[in-house]
Structure formats: C-alpha cells, structure tokens
C-alpha positions, 0 to 999 in steps of 0.5 A: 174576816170569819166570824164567831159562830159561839152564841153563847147568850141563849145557847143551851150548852153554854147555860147547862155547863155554867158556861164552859160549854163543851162545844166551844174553842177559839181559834187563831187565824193568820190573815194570808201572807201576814204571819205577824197578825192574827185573829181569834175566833169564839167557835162553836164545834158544831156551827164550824163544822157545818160551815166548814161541810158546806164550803167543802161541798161548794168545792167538791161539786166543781170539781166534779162538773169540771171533771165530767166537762173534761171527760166530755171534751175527752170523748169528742177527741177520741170518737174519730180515733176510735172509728178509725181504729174500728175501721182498721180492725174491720179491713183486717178481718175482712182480708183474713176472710179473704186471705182464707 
C-alpha cells in the first residue's frame, strides 16, 4: 500500500500557508484489479516526485542493460555472417583483378 509522504507536522509550507500548503494533493489509487475500492494518499508534490523519478530510474536502467545485453548477443550472431560476407566481397575482387 503507498504511503503519505505529506508531513504536514514540522513541514515549512504547511505552517507558512496556515496549513493549505501548496505542495499538498491526495491522491486516489485503485488497488490492481479491484475497481470498487480505493484509497487516499496525503501527498506532498515534491516527495511523489522524486519518489515516482526514482522508480522510473530503477525502470530506465534495466532496460538500458537488457537492451545493451541483446545488443551484445546481436553482434556474436552477426560476426560469422559479416566475415563470410567479407570473405565473399574479397573473392570478387580478387577475380575482378584476375578477370583484368
């Protein structure tokens, strides 16, 4: 279950905007696949933010090492393609020269 990240006691906004802190919403979230039941969240914007940055990091970085291990795998597949199309490439020069 997400958590409040509003700390509105001790919080410097909450005080200074005699408590209608412009930093503060409350979310609604709807538990996965339960529609009929939902929850509310004090947030505070910039705490969800960085929260939400974080995980979206977390995310991003997989991908990017999933993406650079496929990449890795690609190139094992393709070196012996490449040589033998390269081999290829030679033969025809060479019998151009010959063919001259």
């Amino acid at each position: 279950m997400i958590q409040n990240t509003c700390k509105k006691e001790g919080c410097l906004f909450w005080d200074l905007f005699d408590k209608k802190c412009p930093q503060h919403f409350i979310n609604t979230f709807y538990p996965e696949g339960k529609v009929d039941e939902s929850y509310q969240v004090d947030d505070c914007a910039p705490i969800r933010t960085m929260i939400m940055i974080k995980e979206l990091h977390g995310r991003l970085l997989g991908t990017q090492q999933a993406f650079e291990e496929q990449r890795n795998k690609m190139q094992e597949i393709l070196k012996p393609i490449n040589e033998f199309v390269n081999m290829i490439k030679m033969l025809e020069q060479e019998k151009r020269k010959e063919l001259k």
